[in-house]
C-alpha positions as CSV (number, residue, x, y, z in Angstrom):
1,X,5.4,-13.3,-12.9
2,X,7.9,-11.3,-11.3
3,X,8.1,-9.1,-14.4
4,X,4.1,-8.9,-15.2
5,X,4.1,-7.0,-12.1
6,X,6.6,-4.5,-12.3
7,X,5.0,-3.8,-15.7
8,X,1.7,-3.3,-14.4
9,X,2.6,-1.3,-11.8
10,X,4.6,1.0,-14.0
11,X,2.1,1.3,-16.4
12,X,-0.2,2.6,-12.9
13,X,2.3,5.0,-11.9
14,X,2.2,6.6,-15.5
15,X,-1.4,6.8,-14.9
16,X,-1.1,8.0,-11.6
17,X,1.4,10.7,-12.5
18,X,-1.1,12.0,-15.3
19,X,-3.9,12.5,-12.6
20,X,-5.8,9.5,-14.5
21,X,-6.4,7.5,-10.8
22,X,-8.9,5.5,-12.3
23,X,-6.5,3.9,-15.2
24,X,-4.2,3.6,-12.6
25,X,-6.2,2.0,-10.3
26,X,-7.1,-0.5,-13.2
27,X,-3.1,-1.2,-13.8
28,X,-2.9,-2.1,-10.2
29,X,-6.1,-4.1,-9.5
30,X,-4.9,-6.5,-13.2
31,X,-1.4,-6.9,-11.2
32,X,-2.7,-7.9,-8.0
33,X,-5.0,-10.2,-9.8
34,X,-2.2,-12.2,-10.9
35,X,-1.1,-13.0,-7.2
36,X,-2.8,-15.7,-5.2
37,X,-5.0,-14.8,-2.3
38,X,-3.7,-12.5,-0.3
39,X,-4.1,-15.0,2.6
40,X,-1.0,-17.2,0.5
41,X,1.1,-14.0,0.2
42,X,3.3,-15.2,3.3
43,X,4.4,-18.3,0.1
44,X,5.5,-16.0,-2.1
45,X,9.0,-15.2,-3.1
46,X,9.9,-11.8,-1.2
47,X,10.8,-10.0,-4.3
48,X,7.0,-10.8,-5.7
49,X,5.8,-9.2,-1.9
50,X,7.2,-6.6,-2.2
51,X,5.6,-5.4,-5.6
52,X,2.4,-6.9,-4.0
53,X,3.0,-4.9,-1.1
54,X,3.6,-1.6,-3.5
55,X,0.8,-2.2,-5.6
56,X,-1.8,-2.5,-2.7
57,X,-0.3,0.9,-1.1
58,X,-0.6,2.7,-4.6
59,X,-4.5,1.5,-5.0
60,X,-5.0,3.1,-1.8
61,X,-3.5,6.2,-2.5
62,X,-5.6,6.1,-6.1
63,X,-8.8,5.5,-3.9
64,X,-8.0,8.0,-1.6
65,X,-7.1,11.0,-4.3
66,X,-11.2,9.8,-5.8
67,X,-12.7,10.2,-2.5
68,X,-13.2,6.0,-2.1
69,X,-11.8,6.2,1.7
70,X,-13.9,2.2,2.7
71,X,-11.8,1.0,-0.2
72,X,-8.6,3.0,0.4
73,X,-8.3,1.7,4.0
74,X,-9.0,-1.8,2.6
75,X,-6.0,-1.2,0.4
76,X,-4.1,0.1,2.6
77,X,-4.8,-3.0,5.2
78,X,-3.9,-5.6,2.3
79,X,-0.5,-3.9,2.0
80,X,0.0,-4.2,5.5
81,X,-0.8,-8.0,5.9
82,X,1.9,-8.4,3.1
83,X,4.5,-6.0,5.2
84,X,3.0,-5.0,8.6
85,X,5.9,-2.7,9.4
86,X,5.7,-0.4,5.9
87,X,6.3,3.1,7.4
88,X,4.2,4.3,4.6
89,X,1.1,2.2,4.3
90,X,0.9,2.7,8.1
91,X,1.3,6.4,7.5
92,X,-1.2,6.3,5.0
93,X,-4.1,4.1,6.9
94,X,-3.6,6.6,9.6
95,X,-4.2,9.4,7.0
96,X,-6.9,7.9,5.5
97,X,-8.4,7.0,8.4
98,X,-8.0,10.0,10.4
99,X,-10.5,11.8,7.0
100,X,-13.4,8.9,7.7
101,X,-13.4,10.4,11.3
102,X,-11.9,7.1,12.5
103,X,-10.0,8.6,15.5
104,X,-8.8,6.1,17.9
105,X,-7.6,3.8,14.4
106,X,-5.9,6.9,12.6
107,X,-4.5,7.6,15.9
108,X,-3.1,4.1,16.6
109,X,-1.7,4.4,13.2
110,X,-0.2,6.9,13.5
111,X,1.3,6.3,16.9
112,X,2.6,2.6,15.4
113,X,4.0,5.1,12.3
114,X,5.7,7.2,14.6
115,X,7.4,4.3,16.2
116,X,8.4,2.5,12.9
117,X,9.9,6.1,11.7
118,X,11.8,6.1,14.9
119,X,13.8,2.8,14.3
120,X,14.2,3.7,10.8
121,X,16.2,7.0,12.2
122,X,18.3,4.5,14.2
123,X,19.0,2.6,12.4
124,X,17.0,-0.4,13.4
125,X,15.7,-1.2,10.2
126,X,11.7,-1.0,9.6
127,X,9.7,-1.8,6.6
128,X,9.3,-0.9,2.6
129,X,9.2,1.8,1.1
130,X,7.5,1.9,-2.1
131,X,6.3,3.8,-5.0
């Protein structure tokens, strides 16, 4: 499965790289498809979470670049059940929710983003990264 994945997302990136979001989007909705619920995702093998984990953050940025915020921040959410303390999908909610005018959220976001970053710096580890 492992390698069904990484395929898919590759084949997304490419897409994503050429502007072509909604292709991309496409690669990375078939991938996470594949996957059980996302409620199971805590089963998984951590290797397999983390592309899940990738693939949910790279929708969102897809459905943020087409002006889709509702489902961006859905995205972006999914990635974050799978690794709550991803630096980036936090960074990105926050962004994503700071253009729907959600305040208080993009601001919490942002704050817990801030705080992740932080520990990161000092060494005290912090989540995924990505791409």
């Amino acid at each position: 499965m492992l390698d069904l994945l990484q395929n898919l997302k590759e084949k997304g990136n490419k897409a994503f790289r050429a502007s072509q979001y909604k292709d991309a989007i496409k690669h990375y909705t078939d991938a996470v498809e594949k996957v059980p619920l996302i409620s199971n995702v805590r089963n998984l093998d951590q290797k397999v979470k983390d592309i899940i984990h990738i693939l949910w953050n790279n929708r969102a940025l897809c459905h943020y670049k087409i002006g889709r915020l509702e489902m961006a921040e859905e995205d972006c959410s999914k990635a974050l059940i799978v690794d709550p303390f991803s630096l980036k999908a936090n960074k990105r909610r926050a962004i994503i929710r700071k253009a729907m005018c959600k305040w208080k959220l993009a601001a919490e976001d942002f704050g817990f983003a801030v705080g992740l970053a932080q520990l990161e710096r000092d060494g005290g580890g912090g989540g995924g990264g990505g791409g």
